[in-house]
C-alpha positions as CSV (number, residue, x, y, z in Angstrom):
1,X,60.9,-38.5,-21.6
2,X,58.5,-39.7,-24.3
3,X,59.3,-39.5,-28.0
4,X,56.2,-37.2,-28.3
5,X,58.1,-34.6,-25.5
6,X,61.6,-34.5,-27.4
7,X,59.6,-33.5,-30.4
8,X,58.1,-30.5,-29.1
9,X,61.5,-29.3,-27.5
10,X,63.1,-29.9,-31.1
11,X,59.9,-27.9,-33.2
12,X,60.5,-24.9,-30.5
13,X,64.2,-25.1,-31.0
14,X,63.8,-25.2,-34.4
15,X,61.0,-22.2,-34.8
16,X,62.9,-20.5,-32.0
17,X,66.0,-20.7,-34.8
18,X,64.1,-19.6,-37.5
19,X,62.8,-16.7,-36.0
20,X,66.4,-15.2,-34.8
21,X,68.1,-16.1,-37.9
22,X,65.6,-13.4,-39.7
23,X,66.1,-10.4,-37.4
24,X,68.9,-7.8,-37.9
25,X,71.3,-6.4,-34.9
26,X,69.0,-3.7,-33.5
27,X,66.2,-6.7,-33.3
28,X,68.4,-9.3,-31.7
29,X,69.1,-7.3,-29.3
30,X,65.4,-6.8,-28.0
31,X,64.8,-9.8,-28.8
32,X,67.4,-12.2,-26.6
33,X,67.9,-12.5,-23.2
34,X,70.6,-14.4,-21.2
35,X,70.3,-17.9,-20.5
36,X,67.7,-19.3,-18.1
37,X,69.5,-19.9,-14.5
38,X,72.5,-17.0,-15.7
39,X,72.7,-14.0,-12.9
40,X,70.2,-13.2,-10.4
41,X,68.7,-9.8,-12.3
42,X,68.4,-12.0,-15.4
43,X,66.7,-14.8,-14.0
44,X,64.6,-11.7,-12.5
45,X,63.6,-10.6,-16.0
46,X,63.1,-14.3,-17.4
47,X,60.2,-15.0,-14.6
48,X,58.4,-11.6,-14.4
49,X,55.3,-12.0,-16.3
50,X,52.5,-10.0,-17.0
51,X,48.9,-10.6,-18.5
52,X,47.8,-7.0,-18.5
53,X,48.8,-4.2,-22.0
54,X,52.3,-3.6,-20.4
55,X,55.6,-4.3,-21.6
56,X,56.3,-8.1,-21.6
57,X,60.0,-7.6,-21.9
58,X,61.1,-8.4,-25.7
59,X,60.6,-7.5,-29.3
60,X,56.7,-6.6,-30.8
61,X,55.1,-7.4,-33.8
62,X,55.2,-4.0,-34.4
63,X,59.4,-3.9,-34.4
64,X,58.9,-6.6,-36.9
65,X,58.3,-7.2,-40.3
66,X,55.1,-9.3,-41.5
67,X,57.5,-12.4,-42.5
68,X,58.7,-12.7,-38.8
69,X,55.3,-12.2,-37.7
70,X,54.8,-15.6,-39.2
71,X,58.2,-17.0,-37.6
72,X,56.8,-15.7,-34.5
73,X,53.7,-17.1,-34.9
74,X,55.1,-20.3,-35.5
75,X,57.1,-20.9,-32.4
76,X,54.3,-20.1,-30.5
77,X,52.4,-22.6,-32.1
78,X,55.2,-24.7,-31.2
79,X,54.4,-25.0,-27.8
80,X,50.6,-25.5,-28.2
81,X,48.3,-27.9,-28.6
82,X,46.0,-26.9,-32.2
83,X,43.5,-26.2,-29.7
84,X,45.7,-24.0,-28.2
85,X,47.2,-22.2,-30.6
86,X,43.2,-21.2,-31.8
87,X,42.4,-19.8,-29.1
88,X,45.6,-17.7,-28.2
89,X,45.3,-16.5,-31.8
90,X,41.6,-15.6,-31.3
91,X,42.5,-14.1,-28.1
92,X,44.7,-11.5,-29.9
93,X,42.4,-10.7,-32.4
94,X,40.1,-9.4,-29.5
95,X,41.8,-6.7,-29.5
96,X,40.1,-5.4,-31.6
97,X,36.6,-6.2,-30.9
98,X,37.5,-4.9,-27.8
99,X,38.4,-1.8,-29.1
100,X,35.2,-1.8,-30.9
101,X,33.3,-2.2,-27.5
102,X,35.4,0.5,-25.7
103,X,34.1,3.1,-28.8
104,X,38.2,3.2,-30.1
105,X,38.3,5.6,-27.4
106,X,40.8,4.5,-25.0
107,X,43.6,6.5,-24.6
108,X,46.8,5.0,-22.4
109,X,48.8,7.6,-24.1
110,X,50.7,5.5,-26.6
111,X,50.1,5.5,-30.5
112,X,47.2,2.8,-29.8
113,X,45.4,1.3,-26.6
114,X,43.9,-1.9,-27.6
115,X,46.4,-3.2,-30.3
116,X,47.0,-6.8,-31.4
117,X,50.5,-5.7,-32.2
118,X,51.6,-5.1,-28.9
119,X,52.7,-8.6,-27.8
120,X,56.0,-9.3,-27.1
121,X,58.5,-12.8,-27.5
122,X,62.1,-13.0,-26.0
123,X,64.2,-15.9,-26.2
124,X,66.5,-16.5,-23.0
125,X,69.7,-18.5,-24.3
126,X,70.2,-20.6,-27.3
127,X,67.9,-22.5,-28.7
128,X,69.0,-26.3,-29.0
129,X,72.3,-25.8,-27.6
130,X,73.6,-27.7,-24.7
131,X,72.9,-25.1,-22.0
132,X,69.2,-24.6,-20.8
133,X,67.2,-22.2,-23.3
134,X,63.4,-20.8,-23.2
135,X,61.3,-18.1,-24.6
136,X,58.7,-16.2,-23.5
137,X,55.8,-14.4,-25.6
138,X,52.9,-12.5,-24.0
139,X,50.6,-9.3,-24.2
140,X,47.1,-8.5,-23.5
141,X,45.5,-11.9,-21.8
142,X,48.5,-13.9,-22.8
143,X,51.8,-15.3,-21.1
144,X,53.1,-18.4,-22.4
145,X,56.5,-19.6,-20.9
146,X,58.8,-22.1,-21.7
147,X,61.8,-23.7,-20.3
148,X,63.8,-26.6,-22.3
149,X,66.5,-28.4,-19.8
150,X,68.2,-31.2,-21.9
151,X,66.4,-31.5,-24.7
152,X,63.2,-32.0,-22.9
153,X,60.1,-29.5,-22.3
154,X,61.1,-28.7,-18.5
155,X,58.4,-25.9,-17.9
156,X,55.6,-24.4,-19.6
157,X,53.8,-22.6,-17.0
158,X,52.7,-20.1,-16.1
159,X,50.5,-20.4,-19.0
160,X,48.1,-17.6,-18.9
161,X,44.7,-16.6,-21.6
162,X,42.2,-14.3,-20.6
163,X,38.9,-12.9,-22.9
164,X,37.8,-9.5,-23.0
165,X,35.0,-9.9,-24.2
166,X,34.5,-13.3,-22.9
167,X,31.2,-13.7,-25.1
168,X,30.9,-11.6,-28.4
169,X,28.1,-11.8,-31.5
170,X,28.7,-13.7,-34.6
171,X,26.6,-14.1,-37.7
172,X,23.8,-15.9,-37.8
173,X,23.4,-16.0,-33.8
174,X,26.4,-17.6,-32.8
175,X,28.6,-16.8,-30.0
176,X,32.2,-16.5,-29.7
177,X,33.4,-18.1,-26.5
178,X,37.4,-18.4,-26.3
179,X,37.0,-20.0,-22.7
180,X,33.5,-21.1,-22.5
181,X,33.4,-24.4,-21.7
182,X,36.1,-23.7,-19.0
183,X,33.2,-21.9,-17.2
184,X,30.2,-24.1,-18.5
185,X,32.3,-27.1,-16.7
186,X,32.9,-25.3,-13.7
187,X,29.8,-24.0,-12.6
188,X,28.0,-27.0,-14.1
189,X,30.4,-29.4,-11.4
190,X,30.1,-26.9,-8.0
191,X,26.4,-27.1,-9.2
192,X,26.1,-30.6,-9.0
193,X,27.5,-31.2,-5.8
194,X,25.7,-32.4,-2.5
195,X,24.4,-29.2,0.0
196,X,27.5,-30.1,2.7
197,X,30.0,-30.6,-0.2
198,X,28.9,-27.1,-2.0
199,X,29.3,-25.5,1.6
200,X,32.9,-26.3,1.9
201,X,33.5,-25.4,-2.1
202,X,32.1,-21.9,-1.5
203,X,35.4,-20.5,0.2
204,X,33.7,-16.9,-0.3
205,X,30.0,-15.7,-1.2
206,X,31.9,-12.4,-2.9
207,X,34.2,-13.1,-5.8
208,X,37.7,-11.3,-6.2
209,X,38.5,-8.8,-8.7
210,X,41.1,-10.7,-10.1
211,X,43.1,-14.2,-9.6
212,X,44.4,-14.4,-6.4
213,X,48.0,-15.4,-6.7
214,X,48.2,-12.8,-9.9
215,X,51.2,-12.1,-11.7
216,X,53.5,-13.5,-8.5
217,X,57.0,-14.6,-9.7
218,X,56.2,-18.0,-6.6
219,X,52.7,-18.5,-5.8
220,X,52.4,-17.5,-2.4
221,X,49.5,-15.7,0.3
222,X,51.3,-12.0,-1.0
223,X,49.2,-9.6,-1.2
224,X,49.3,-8.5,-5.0
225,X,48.8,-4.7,-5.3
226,X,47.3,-3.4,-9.1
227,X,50.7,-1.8,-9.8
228,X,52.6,-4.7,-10.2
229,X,50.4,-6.0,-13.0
230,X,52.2,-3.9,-15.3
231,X,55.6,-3.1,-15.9
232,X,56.9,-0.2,-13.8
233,X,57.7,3.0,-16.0
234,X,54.3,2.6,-18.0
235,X,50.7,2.9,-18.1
236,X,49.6,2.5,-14.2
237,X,45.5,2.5,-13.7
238,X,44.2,4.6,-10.8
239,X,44.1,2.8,-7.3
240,X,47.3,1.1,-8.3
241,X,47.9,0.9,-4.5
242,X,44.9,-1.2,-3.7
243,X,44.6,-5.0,-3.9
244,X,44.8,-6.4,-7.1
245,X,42.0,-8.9,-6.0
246,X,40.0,-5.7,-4.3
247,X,39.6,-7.9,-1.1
248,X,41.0,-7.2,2.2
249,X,40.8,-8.6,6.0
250,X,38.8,-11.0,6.7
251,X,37.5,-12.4,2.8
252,X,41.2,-12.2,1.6
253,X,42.0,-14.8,4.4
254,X,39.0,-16.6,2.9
255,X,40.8,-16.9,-0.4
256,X,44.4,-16.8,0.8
257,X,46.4,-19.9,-1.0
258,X,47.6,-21.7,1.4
259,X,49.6,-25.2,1.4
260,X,46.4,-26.9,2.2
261,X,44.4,-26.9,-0.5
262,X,40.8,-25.3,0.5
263,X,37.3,-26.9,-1.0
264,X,36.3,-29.8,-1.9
265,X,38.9,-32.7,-2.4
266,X,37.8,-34.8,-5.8
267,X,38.0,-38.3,-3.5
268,X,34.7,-37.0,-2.2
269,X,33.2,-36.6,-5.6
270,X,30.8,-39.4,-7.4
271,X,32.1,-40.9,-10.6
272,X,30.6,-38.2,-12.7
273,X,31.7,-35.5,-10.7
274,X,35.0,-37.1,-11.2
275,X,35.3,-37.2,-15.3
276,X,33.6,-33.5,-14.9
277,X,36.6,-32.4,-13.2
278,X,39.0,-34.1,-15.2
279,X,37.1,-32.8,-18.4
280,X,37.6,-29.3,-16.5
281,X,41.3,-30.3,-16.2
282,X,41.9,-30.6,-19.5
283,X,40.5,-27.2,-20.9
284,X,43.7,-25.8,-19.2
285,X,46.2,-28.7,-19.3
286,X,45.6,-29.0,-22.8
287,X,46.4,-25.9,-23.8
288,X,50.3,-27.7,-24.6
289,X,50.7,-30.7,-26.7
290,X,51.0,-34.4,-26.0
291,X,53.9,-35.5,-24.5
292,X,54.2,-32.3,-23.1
293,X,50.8,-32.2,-20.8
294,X,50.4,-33.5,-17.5
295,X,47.1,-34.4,-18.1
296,X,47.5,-38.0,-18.2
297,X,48.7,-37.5,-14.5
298,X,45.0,-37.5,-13.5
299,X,44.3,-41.1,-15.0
300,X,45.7,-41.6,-11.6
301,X,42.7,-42.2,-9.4
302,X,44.9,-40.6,-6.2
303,X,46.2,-37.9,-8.4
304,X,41.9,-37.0,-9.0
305,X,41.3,-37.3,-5.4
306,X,43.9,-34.9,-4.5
307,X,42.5,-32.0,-7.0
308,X,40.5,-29.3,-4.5
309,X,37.4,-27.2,-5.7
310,X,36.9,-24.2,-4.2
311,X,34.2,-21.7,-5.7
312,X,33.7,-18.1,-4.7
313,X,30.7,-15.8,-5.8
314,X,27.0,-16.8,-7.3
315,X,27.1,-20.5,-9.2
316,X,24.1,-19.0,-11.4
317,X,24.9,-17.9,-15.2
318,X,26.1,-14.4,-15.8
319,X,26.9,-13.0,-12.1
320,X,30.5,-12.5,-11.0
321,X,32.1,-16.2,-10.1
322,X,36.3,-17.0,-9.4
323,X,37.1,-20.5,-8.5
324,X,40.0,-22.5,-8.6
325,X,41.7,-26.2,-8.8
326,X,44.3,-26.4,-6.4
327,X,46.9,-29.9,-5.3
328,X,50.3,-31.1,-5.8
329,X,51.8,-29.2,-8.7
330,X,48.3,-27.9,-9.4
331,X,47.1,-24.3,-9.6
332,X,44.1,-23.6,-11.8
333,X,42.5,-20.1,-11.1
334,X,39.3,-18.3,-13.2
335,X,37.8,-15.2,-12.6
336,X,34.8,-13.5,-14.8
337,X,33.8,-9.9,-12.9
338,X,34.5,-7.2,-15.4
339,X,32.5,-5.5,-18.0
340,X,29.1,-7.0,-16.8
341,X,30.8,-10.5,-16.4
342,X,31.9,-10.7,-19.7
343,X,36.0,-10.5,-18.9
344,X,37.3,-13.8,-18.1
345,X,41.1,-14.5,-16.8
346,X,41.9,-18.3,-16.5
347,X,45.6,-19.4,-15.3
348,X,47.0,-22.6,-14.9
349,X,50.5,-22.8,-12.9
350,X,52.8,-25.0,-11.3
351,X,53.5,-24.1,-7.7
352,X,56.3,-26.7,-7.6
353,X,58.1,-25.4,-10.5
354,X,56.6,-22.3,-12.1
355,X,58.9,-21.3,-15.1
356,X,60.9,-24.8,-14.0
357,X,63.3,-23.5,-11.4
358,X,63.5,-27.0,-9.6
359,X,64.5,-28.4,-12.9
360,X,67.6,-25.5,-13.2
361,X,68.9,-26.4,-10.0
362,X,69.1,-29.8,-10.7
363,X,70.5,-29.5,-14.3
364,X,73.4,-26.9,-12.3
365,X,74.2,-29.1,-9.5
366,X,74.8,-32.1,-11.9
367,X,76.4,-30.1,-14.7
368,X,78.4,-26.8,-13.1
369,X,79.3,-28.5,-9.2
370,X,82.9,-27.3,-8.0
């Protein structure tokens, strides 16, 4: 483990402290969960995730006061690159400019619909202690989660961010694009490529409503209904029966994830292809800090060559569009349909060890064997 990688385990073990040491009883007990790897309905809890205004599982700004909004604030930028960190924080100030947009007329039945507020951090464990610890903070177009496994930064996917609006008016003509150039780059790449290569990318002339492998616990071919992206017990929207990705038959097949990667395999892509899609690559694996990304993983020639590209919808500027990066411990997905495509949701997991369940096991068998 570099120097760099210990360091971020030791500023989120030391934010994750801070932040515990200023709640009272009642808070603590939102607020911590048991240790990652404990009993099967706690592990349960730790790796359920959302992205949608539901219940994350843990304690809200709102249960807080405005010092331990700052302690919370600072753990999460503990796990994030500065880039990062901007653009979660911009992400939960949409809130309101989405609220703005919706005429402050929503109405979910609760106090507030769109409320920057309502996201949620739980720590599973103790932070710095001997035993495996994490923490978990998400709400509206966020999930960030994080595993540390002997003092190291195990896990810190899934690592959700979404934008609703994706583009929004600023003074003087400027545009505020949280995610931007993870589209620009996208479409500017399946864009560039040769007819027969841009034939195999296009896994789907129709894009999905949503990401494919959604909120899953494991990426797999499930088929994700609407209903379980949010937490049982709250808001539900109507057809909470249907797909979540509103496909069925014949074009879900077309999208399924499967362990071959579908699209276009980076070894057939021209050098500038290439440092396009590891530019792409690092709009999303650079969301965490140094030491801490697997981005340098892709210096790797063979590593590049084993990325896939596959693009569903029109490639053309402002009409619905998903695609998705997909290899060995790889799984990028993006998705702008909503709202007049202006609603983007962009993903980045690890389908080898999503919320670093490969790295429990091994940390159990060599710790806790009979």
């Amino acid at each position: 483990m570099t120097d760099a990688g210990r360091e971020v385990a030791n500023r989120m073990a030391e934010a994750a402290r801070a932040w515990l040491d200023s709640l009272d009883a009642d808070q603590r007990a939102v607020a911590v969960g048991p240790p990652p790897g404990a009993d099967g309905a706690a592990e349960a809890e730790r790796t359920s995730w959302y992205y949608t205004p539901t219940d994350h599982g843990g304690l809200t700004f709102h249960q807080q006061r405005p010092a331990q909004h700052r302690l919370v604030m600072r753990l999460v930028a503990s796990g994030l690159s500065e880039a990062g960190y901007n653009t979660v924080a911009t992400v939960l100030g949409l809130e309101n400019v989405l609220d703005h947009v919706e005429g402050f007329s929503v109405n979910w039945g609760r106090e507030r619909t769109r409320d920057p507020s309502m996201y949620y951090l739980r720590v599973f464990g103790e932070p710095g202690g001997p035993r495996p610890w994490g923490w978990r903070f998400g709400g509206h177009h966020v999930s960030l989660n994080n595993l540390v496994v002997d003092g190291r930064v195990a896990a810190t996917t899934p690592c959700f961010i979404g934008a609703d609006p994706a583009v929004s008016p600023l003074l003087g003509g400027e545009k505020l694009r949280p995610l931007g150039t993870a589209e620009d780059l996208a479409r500017e790449l399946v864009r560039s490529l040769r007819p027969e290569s841009a034939a195999r990318a296009l896994l789907l002339p129709r894009a999905p409503n949503d990401v494919v492998a959604g909120n899953n616990t494991r990426v797999d071919d499930r088929v994700l209904k609407r209903a379980e992206l949010w937490r049982p017990g709250g808001h539900i929207p109507d057809r909470a029966e249907h797909p979540a990705t509103g496909l069925d038959g014949a074009n879900r097949r077309a999208l399924a994830l499967t362990p071959t990667p579908k699209g276009v395999p980076g070894a057939e892509l021209d050098a500038g292809q290439r440092e396009l899609l590891r530019t792409l690559l690092g709009t999303y694996l650079d969301r965490v800090p140094d030491g801490v990304s697997p981005l340098p993983r892709y210096d790797d020639p063979a590593a590049l060559d084993a990325v896939h590209l596959g693009w569903a919808g029109s490639t053309a500027a402002g009409e619905p569009h998903y695609y998705r990066l997909h290899g060995p411990r790889l799984l990028i997905e993006w998705t702008n349909i909503h709202r007049g495509v202006n609603h983007a949701h962009a993903v980045w997991r690890d389908p080898e060890t999503d919320f670093g369940g490969d790295v429990l096991a091994a940390h159990h068998a060599a710790h806790h064997a009979p």
